[in-house]
DOKOLVEX-777888 format. One line per field, with one value per residue: residue number from 1; residue in one letter; x, y, z of N, C-alpha, C in turn. Coordinates in pm, whole numbers, padded with zeros to 5 digits. Layout:
i <- (NUM|...)
aa <- (A|...)
nx <- (X|...)
ny <- (Y|...)
nz <- (Z|...)
cax <- (X|...)
cay <- (Y|...)
caz <- (Z|...)
cx <- (X|...)
cy <- (Y|...)
cz <- (Z|...)
***
This chain:
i <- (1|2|3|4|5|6|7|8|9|10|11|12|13|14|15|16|17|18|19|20|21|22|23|24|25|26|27|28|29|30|31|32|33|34|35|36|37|38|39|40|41|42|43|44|45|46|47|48|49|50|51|52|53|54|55|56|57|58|59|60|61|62|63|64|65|66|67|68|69|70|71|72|73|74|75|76|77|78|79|80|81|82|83|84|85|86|87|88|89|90|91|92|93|94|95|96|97|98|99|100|101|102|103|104|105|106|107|108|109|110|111|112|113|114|115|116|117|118|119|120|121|122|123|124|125|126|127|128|129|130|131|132|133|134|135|136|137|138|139|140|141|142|143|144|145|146|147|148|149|150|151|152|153|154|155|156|157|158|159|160|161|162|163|164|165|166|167|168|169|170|171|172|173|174|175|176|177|178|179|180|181|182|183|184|185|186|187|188|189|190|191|192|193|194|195|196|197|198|199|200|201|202|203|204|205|206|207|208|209|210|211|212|213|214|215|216|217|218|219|220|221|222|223|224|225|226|227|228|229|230|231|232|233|234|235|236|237|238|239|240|241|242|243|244|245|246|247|248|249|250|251|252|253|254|255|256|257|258)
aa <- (X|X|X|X|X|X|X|X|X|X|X|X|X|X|X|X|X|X|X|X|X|X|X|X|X|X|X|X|X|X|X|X|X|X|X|X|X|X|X|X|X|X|X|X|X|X|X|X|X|X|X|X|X|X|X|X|X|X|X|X|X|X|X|X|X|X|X|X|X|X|X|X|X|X|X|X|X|X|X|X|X|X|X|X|X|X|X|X|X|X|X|X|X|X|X|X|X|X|X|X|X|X|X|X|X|X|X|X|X|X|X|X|X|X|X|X|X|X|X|X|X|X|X|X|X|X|X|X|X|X|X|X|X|X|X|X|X|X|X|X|X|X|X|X|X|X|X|X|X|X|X|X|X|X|X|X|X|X|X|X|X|X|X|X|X|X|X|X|X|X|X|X|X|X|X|X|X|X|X|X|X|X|X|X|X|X|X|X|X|X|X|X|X|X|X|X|X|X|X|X|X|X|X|X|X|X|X|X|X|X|X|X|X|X|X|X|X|X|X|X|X|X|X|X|X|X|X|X|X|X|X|X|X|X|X|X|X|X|X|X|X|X|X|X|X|X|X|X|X|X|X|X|X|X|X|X|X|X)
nx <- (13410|13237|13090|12724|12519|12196|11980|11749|11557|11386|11199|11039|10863|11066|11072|11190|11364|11182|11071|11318|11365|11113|11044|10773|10567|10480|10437|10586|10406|10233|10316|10443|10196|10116|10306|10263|10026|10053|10259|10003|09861|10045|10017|09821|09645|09743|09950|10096|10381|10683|10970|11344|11518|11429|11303|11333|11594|11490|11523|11740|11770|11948|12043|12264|12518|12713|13075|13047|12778|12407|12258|12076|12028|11973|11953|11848|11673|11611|11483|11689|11917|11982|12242|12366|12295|12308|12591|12645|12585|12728|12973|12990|12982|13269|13406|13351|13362|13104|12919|12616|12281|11960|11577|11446|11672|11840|11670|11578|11633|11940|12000|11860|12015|12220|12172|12136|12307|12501|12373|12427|12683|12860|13081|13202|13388|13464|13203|13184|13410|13548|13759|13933|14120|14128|14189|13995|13738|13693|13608|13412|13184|13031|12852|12766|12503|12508|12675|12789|12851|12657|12343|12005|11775|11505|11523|11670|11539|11327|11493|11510|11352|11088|10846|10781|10838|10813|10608|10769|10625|10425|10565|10749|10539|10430|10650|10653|10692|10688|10604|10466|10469|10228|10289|10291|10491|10366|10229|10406|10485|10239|10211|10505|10418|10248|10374|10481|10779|10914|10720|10742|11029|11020|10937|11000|11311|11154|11120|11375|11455|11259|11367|11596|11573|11413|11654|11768|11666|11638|11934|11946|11785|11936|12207|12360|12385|12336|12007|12054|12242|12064|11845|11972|12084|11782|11695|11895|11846|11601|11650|11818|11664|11456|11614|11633|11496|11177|10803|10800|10974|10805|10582|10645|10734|10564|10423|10553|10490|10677)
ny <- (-01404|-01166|-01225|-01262|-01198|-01202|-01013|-01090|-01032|-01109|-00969|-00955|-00785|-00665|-00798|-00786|-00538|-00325|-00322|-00247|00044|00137|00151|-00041|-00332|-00681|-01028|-01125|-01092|-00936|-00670|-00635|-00619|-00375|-00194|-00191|-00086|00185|00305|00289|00504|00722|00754|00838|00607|00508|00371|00097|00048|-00076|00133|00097|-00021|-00130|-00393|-00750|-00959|-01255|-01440|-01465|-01490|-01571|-01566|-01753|-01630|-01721|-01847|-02090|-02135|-02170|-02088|-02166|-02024|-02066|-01804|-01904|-01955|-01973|-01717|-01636|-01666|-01418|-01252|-01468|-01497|-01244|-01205|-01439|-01368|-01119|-01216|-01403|-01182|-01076|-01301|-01356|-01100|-01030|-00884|-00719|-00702|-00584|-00570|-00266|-00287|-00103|00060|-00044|-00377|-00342|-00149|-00191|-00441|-00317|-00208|-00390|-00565|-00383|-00436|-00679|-00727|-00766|-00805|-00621|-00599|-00579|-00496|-00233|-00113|00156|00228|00243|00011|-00109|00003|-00038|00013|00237|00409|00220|00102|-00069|00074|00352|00512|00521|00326|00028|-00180|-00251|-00289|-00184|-00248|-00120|00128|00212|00178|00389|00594|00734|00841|00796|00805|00699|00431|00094|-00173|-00506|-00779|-00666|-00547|-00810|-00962|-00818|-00900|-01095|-01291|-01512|-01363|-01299|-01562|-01702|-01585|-01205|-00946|-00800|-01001|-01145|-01180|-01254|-01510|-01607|-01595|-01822|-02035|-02119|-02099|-02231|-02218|-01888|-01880|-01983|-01831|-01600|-01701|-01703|-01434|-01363|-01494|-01380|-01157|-01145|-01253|-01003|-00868|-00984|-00901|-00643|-00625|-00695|-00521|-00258|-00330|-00481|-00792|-00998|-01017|-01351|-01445|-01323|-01549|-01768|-01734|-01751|-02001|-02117|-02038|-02139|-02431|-02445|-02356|-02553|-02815|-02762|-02858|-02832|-02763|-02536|-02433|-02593|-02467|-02199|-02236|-02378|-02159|-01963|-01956|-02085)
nz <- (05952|06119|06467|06523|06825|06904|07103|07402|07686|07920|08230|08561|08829|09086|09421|09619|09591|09552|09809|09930|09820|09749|10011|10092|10236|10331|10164|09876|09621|09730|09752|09492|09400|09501|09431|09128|09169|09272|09049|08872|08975|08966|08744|08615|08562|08314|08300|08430|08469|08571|08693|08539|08658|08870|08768|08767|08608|08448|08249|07978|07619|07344|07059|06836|06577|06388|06180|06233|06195|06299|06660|06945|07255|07579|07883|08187|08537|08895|09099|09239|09107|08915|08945|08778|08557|08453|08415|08321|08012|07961|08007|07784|07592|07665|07587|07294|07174|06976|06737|06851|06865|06856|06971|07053|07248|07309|07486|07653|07748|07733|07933|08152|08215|08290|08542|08708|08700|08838|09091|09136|09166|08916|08656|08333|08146|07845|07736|07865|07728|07552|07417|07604|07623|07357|07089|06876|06971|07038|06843|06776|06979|07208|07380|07204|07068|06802|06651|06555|06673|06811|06697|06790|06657|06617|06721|06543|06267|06360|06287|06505|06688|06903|06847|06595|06617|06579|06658|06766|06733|06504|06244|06211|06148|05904|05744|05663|05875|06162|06395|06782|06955|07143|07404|07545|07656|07826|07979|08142|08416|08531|08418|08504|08803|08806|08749|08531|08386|08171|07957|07967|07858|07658|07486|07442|07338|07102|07032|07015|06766|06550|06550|06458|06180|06080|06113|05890|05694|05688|05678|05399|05264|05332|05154|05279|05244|04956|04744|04658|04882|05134|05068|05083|05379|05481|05445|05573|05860|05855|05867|06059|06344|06289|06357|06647|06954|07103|07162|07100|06895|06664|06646|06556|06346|06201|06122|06000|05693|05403)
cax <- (13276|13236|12987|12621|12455|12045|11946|11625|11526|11209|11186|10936|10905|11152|11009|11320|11426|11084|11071|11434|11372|10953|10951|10666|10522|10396|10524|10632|10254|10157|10458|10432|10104|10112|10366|10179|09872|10133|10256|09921|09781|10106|10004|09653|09584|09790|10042|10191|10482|10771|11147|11411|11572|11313|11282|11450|11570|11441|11550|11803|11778|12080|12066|12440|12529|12894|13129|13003|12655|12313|12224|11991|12065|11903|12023|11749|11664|11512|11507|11871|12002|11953|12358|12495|12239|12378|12764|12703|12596|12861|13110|12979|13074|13377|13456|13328|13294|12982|12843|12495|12115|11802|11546|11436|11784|11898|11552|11495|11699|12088|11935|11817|12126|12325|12103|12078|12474|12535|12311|12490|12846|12842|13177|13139|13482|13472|13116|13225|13536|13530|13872|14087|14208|14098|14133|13875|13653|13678|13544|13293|13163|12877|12781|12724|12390|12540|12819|12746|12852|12565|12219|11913|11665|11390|11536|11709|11438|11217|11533|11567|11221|11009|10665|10774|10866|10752|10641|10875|10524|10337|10682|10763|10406|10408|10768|10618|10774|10594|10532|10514|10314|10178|10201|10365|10552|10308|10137|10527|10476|10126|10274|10546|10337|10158|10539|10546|10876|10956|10657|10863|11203|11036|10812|11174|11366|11113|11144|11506|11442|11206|11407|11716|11484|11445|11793|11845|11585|11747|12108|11923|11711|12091|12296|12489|12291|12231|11917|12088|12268|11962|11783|12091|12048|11667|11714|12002|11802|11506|11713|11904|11573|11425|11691|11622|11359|11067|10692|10755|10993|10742|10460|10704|10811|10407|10343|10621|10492|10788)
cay <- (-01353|-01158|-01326|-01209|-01209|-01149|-01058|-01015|-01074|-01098|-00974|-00940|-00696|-00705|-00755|-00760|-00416|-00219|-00320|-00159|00147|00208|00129|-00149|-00452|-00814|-01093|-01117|-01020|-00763|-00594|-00619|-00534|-00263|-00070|-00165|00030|00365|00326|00358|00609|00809|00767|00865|00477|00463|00210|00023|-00019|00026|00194|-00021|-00038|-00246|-00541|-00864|-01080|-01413|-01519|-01405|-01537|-01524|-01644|-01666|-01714|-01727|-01941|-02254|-02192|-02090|-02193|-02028|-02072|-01887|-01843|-01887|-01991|-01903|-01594|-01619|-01678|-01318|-01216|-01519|-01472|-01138|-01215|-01497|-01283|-01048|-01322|-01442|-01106|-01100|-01424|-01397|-00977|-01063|-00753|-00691|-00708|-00621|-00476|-00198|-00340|00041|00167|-00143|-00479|-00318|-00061|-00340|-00526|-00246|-00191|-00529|-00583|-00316|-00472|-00814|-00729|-00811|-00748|-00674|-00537|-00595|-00415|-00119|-00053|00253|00257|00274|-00101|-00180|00099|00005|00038|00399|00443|00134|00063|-00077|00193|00432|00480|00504|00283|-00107|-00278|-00284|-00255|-00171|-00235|-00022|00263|00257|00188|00492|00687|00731|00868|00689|00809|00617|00315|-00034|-00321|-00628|-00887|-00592|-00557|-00928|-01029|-00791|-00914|-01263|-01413|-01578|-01281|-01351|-01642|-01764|-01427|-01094|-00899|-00803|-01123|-01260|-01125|-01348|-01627|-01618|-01636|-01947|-02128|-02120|-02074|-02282|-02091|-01784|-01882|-01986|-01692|-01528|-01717|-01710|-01294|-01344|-01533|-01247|-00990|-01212|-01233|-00880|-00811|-01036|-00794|-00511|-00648|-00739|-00340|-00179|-00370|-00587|-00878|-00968|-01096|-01463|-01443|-01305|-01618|-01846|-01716|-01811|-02153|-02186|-02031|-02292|-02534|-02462|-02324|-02700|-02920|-02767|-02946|-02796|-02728|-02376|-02424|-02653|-02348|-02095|-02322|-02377|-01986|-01914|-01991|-02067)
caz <- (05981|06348|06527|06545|06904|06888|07238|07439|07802|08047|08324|08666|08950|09203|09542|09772|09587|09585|09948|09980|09742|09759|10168|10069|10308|10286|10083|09697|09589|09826|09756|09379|09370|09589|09346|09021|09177|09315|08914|08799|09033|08915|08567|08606|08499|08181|08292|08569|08416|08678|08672|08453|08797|08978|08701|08757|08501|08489|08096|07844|07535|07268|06903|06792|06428|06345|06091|06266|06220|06401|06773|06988|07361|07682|08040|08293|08653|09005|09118|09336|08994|08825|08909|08714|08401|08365|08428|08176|07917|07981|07985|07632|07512|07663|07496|07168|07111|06902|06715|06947|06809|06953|06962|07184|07387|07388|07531|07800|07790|07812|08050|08307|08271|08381|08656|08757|08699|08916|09198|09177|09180|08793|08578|08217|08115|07704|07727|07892|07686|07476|07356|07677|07595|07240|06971|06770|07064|07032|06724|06739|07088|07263|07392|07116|07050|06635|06651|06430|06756|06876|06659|06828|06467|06682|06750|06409|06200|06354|06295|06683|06741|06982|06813|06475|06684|06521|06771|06674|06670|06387|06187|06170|06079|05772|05636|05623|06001|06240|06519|06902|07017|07309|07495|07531|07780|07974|08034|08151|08537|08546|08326|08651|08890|08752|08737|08375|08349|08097|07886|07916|07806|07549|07418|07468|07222|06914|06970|06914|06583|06470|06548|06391|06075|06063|06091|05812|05594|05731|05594|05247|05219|05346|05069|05323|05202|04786|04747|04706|05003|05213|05084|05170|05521|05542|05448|05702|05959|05915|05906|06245|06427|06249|06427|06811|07065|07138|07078|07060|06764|06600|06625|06508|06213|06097|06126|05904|05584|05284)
cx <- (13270|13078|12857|12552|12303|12017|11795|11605|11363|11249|11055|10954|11033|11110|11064|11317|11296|11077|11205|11439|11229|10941|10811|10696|10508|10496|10495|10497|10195|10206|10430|10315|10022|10202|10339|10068|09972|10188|10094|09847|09900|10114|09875|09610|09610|09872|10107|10314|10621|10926|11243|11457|11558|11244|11382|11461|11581|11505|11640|11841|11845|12039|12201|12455|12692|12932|13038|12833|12526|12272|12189|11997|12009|11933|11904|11748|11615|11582|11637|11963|12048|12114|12407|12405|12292|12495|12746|12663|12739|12973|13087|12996|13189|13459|13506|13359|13192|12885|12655|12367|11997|11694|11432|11546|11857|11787|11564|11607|11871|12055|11934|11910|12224|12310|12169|12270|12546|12545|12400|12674|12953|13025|13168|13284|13503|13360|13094|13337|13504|13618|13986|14189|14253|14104|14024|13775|13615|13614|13433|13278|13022|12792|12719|12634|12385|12590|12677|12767|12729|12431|12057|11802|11541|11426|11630|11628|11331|11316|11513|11486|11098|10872|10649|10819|10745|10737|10705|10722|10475|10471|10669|10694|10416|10530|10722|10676|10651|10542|10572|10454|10330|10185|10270|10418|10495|10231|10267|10503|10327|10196|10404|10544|10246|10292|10533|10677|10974|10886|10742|10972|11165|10943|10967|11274|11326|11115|11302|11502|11352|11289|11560|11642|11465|11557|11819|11791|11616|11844|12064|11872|11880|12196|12408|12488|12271|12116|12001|12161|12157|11896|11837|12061|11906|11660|11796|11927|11687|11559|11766|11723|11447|11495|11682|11482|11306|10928|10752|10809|10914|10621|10523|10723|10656|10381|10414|10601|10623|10733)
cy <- (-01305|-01226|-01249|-01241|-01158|-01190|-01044|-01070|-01040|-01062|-00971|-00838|-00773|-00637|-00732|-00586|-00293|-00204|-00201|00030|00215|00163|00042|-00275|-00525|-00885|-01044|-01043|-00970|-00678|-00527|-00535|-00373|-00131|-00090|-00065|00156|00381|00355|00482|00736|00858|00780|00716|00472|00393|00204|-00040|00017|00050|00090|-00072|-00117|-00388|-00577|-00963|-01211|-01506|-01407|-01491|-01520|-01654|-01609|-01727|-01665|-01822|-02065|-02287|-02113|-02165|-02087|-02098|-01956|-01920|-01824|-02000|-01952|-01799|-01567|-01602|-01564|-01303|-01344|-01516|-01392|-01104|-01307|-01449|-01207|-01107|-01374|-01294|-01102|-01215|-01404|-01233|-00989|-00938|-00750|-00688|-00725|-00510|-00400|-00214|-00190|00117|00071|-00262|-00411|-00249|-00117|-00405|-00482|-00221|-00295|-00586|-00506|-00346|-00581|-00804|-00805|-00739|-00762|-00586|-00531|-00472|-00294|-00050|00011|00357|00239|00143|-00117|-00052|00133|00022|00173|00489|00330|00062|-00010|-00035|00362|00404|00454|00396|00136|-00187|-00385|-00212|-00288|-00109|-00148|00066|00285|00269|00281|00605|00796|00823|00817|00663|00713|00494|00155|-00109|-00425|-00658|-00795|-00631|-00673|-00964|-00957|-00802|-01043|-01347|-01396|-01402|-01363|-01458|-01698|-01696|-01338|-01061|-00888|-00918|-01230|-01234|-01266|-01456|-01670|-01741|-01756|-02045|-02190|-02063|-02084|-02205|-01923|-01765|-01918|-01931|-01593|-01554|-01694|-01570|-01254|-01401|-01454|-01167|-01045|-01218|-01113|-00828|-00840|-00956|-00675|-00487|-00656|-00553|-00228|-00244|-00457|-00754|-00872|-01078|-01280|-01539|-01405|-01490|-01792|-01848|-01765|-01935|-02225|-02158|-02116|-02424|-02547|-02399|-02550|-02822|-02896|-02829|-02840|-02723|-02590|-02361|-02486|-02523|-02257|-02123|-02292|-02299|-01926|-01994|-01967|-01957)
cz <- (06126|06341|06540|06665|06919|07008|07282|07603|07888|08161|08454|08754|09055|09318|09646|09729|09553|09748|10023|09932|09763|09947|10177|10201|10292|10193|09926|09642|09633|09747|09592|09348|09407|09506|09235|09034|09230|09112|08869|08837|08999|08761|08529|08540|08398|08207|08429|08534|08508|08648|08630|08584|08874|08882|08729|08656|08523|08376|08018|07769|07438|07124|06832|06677|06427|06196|06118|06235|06333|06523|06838|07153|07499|07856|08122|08389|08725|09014|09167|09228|08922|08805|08797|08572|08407|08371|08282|08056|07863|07957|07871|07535|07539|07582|07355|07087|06974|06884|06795|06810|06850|06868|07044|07317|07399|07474|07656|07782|07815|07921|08197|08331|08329|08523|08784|08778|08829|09076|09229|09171|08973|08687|08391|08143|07942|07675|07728|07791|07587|07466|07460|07650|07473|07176|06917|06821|07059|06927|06686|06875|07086|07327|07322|07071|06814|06597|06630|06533|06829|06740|06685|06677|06518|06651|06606|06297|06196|06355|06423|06721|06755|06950|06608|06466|06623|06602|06645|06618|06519|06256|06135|06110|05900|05719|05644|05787|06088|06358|06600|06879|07141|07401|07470|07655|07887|08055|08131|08354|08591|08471|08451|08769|08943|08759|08561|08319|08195|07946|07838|07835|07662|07449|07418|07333|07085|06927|06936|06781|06530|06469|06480|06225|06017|06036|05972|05685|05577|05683|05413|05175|05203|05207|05113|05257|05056|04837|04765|04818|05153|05222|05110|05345|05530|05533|05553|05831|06000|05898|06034|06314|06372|06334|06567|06852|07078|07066|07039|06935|06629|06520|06524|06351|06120|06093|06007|05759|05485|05129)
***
């Protein structure tokens, strides 16, 4: 079986590197807020949403299913931390080469990590390869926006136009899975700020078990999946998301009606 990796990450402004890039003042929340309002005054007040460039990641969350089984595991820490969350990513593909799964991770989460990789002196040598080592790299990378290595269920599912784009939470809810809970992206910057950290990481992981859920609907609609094997997999997956600590898996568990 190759290994299945279901990714997703959070991130926040970055106030050292607007300071270095937007010429900005003041501490962490001047700073921030000072280039949320130049984003919206550049967007006539439709979003403050700023350049992949200038998020830092705070959480990456990984649901890995293999031979052995499902386990859902997420790298986070303070802010000093961002280079070794996104080396150890990187270094868990290197490890494992674990076919990729996100979603929206070709529009925004690989995007940021390249960024952000770039910034920290980050090596991702398995990731990059597109054939000069590995053959089959050349014909199935992780960087091909086609290629099975990697499946971004967004941008495949709207048939790779952004105006027939599904949010995960809508999606999930109408195949029967729980959705987000307890907040969304944009509330993760204020959620922060408050030192809810722990909140985050774990509003993080239950969108990798949706969007791992999905996939698994995805594999059953495509024909990778027979129906009794699809419903093999949901039993195994509440079973392993059943055996980890925490409220949040408790919530997730009572939302998902059987």
């Amino acid at each position: 079986m190759v290994p299945i990796l279901v990714f997703d990450i959070e991130t926040v402004p970055d106030a050292t590197g607007l300071r270095a890039a937007w010429d900005l003042e003041g501490d962490d929340e001047a700073v921030v807020e000072a280039a949320l309002a130049r984003r919206r005054e550049q967007t006539s007040g439709t979003s403050d949403f700023l350049p992949l460039h200038l998020h830092k990641v705070i959480v990456i969350s990984m649901l890995f299913r293999d031979a052995d089984g499902l386990r859902v595991r997420s790298l986070a820490g303070a802010p000093g931390d961002e280079g070794k969350l996104v080396q150890g990513f990187f270094r868990t593909l290197d490890k494992y080469t674990p076919n990729l799964v996100s979603w929206n991770g070709s529009g925004f989460d690989l995007q940021v990590l390249h960024y952000r990789g770039m910034i920290h002196k980050v090596q991702a040598h398995r990731y990059w390869d597109q054939g000069e080592d590995d053959r089959d790299f050349k014909w199935n990378s992780y960087i091909s926006r086609y290629h099975a290595r990697h499946t971004d269920l967004m941008d495949l599912l709207s048939l790779y136009h952004g105006r027939a784009a599904a949010p995960l939470d809508q999606l999930a809810k109408l195949c029967g899975f729980p959705g987000k809970l307890g907040m969304d992206g944009s509330q993760v910057w204020d959620a922060w700020r408050s030192g809810l950290q722990d909140e985050i990481r774990d509003y993080c992981e239950t969108d990798v078990a949706n969007t791992w859920l999905l996939y698994c609907r995805f594999q059953l609609m495509r024909g990778a999946m027979t129906p009794d094997e699809y419903e093999a997999e949901i039993v195994l997956t509440r079973q392993a998301l059943g055996a980890l600590e925490g409220d949040h898996w408790r919530e997730f568990l009572a939302a998902w009606p059987t």
